[in-house]
C-alpha positions as CSV (number, residue, x, y, z in Angstrom):
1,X,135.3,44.1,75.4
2,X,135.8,40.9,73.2
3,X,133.1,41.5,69.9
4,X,130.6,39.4,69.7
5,X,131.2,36.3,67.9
6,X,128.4,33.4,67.0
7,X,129.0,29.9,65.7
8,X,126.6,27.3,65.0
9,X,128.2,23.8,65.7
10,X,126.4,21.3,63.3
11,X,128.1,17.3,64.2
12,X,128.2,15.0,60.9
13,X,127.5,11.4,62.1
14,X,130.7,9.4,60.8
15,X,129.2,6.3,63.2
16,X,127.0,4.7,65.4
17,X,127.4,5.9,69.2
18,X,126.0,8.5,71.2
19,X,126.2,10.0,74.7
20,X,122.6,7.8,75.4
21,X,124.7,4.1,74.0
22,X,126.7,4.5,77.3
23,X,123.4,3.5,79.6
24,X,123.5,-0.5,78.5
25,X,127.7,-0.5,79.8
26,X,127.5,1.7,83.4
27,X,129.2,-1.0,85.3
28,X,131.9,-1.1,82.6
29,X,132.1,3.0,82.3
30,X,132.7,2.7,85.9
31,X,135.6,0.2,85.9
32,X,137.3,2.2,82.9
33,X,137.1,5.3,85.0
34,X,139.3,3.8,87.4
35,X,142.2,2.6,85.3
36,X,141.8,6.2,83.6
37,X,142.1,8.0,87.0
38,X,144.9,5.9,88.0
39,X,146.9,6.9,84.6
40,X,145.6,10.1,83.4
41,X,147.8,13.4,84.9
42,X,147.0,14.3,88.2
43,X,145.2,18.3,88.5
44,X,144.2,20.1,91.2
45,X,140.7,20.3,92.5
46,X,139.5,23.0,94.8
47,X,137.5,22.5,97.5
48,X,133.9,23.0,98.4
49,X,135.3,25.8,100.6
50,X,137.6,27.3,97.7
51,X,134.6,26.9,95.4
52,X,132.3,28.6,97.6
53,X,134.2,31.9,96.8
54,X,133.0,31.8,93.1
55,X,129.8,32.9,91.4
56,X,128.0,29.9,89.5
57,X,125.9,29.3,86.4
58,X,124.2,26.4,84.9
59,X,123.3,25.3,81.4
60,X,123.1,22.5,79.4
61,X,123.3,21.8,76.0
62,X,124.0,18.2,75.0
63,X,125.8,15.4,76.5
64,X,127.7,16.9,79.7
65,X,131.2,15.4,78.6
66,X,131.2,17.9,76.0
67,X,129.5,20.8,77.4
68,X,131.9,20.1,80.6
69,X,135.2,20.3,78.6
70,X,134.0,23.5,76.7
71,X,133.8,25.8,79.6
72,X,136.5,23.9,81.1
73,X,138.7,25.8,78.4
74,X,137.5,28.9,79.8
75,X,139.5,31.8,81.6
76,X,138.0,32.3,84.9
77,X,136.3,29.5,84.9
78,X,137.5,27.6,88.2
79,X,136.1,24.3,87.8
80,X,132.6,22.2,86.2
81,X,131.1,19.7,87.3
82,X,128.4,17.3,85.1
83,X,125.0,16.4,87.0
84,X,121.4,16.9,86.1
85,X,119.1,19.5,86.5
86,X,115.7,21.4,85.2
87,X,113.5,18.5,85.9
88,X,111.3,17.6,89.0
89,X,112.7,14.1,90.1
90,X,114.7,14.3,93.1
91,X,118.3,12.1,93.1
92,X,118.5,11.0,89.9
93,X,120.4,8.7,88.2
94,X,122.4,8.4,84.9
95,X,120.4,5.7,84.1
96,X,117.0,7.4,84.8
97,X,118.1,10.1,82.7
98,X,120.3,8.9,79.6
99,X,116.9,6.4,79.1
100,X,114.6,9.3,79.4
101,X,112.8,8.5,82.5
102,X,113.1,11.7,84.1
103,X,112.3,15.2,83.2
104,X,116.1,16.2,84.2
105,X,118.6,16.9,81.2
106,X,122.6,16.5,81.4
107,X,123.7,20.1,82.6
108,X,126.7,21.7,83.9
109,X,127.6,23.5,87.0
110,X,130.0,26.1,86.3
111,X,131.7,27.7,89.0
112,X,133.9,31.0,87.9
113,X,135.4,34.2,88.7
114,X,133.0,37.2,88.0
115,X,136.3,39.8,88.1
116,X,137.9,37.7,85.0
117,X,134.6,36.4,83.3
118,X,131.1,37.9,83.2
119,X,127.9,35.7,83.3
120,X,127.1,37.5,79.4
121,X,130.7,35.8,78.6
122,X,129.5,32.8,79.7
123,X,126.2,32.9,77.8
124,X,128.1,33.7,75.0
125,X,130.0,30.9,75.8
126,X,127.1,28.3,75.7
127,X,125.3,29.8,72.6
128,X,129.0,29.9,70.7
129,X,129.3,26.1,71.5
130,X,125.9,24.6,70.2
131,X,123.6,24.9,68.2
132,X,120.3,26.0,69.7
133,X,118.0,25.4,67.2
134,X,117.8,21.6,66.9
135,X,115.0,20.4,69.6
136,X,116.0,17.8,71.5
137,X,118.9,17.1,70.5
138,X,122.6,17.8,69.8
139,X,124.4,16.0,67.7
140,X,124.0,12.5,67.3
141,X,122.1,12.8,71.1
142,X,118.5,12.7,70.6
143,X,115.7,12.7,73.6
144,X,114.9,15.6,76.1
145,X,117.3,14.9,78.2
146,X,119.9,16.8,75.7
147,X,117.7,19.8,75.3
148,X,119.2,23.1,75.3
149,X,118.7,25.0,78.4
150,X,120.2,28.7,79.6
151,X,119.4,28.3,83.4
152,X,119.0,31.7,85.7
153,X,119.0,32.3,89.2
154,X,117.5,36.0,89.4
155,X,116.4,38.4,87.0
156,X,119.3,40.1,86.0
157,X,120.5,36.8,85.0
158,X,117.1,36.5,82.8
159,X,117.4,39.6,81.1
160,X,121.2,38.7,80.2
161,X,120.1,35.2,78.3
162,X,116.7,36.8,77.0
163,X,118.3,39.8,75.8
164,X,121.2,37.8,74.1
165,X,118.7,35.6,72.5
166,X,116.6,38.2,71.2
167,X,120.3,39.5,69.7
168,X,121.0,36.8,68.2
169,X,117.3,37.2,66.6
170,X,117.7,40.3,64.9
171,X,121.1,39.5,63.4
172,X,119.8,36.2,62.2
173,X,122.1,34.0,63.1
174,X,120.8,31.0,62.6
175,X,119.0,31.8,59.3
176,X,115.5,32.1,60.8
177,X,115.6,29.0,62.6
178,X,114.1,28.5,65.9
179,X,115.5,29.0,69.1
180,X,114.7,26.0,71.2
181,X,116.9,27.3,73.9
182,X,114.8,26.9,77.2
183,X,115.2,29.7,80.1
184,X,114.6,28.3,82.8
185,X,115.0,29.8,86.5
186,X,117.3,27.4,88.4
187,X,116.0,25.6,91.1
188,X,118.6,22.3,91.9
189,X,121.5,20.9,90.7
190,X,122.5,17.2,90.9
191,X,126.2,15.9,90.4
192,X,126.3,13.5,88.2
193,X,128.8,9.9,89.2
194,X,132.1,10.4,90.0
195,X,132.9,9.0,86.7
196,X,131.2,10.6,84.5
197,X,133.7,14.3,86.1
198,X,136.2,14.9,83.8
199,X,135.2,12.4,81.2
200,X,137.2,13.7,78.1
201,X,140.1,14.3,79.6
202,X,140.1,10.7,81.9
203,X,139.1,8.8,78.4
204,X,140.8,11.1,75.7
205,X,140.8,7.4,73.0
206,X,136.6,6.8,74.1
207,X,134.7,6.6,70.6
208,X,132.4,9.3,71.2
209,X,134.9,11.6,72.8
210,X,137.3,11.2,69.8
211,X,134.5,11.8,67.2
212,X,132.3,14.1,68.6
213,X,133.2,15.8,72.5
214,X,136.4,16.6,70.7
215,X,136.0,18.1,67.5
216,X,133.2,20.3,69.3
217,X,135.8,21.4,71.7
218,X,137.9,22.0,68.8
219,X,135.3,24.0,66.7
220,X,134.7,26.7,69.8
221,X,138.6,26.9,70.3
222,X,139.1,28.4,66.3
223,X,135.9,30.6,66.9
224,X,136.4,31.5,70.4
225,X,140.4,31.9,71.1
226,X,140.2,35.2,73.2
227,X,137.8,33.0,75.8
228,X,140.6,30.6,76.4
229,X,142.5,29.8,79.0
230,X,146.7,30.3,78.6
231,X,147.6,26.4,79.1
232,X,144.6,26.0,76.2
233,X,145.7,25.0,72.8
């Protein structure tokens, strides 16, 4: 098995901009997702059917372009998808939520393949990728909806992220810090707009992706190469 590795990601702030700016230009993210889709290379998406063959886990730590492209890199990691969850508002929006009008915060759905990647992986995966001691926030994000939050759907799955937590206690990771991490038991997942899917790779030249989704993505690549995919670089 790979050894345990840890990582905190800390983000300097070189500029003004953050996940949350993007809520005052929807209508415009919209229309640049279009011209991105119609330019950017074409890759294959499974379908509901395919996907239905695959375990899933949830988590969310930040803005969901980021947190999206990380486990994206993955092997046997099938696909992920950006929505909201943990909150009690049903159908919300982007706009509800980058404001802060709902209890919802940006998560991930991540669909993968239990014979190639274990869930532990994958919690490994999210705690290598963030850092889980800042409280609401990550990076230059800052409100509750870009809390961090380890999401299970049974108790095994609860034992896996408590146990891992209380690991990463006792070898003091994070230099006695706090872990703000929620674990929370999953209950529904919302898909985000279609054009928020795929963000970082439809808008590789977008501010925030070059200056922060990016050199996150780059950070877990050097600390985390035996998670990657082949085609990963």
């Amino acid at each position: 098995m790979t050894p345990i590795r840890f990582t905190i990601i800390s983000i300097t702030l070189l500029f003004v901009t953050s996940c949350q700016s993007k809520t005052k230009n929807t209508k415009i993210a919209e229309e640049d997702a279009v011209v991105a889709n119609a330019t950017s290379p074409e890759t294959v998406k499974l379908t509901p059917q395919q996907l239905s063959k695959y375990e899933t886990a949830y988590f969310a730590s930040g803005c969901f372009w980021c947190v999206e492209a990380i486990f994206e890199s993955v092997k046997g990691v099938k696909e992920v998808i950006s929505g909201y969850a943990g909150g009690k508002e049903e159908n919300p929006t982007y706009e509800m939520v980058g404001r802060g009008k709902t209890s919802h915060a940006e998560a991930v759905e991540v669909y993968y393949d239990p014979k190639v990647i274990s869930f532990t992986a994958l919690v490994q995966v999210f705690f290598g990728s963030h850092d889980p001691t800042t409280l609401n926030r990550q990076g230059p994000d800052k409100g509750p909806q870009y809390r961090s939050i380890a999401f299970y759907k049974n108790d095994k799955e609860k034992k896996i992220i408590e146990s891992y937590i209380q690991a990463l206690k006792d070898q003091n990771v994070y230099d006695g810090a706090t872990i703000t991490t929620e674990v929370t038991p999953f209950t529904k997942f919302y898909k985000a707009e279609d054009y928020h899917q795929d963000y970082e790779r439809n808008h590789p030249n977008n501010p925030y992706i070059q200056n922060v989704s990016i050199p996150r993505l780059n950070r877990f690549k050097q600390n985390f190469g035996d998670f990657l995919k082949e085609d990963i670089h």
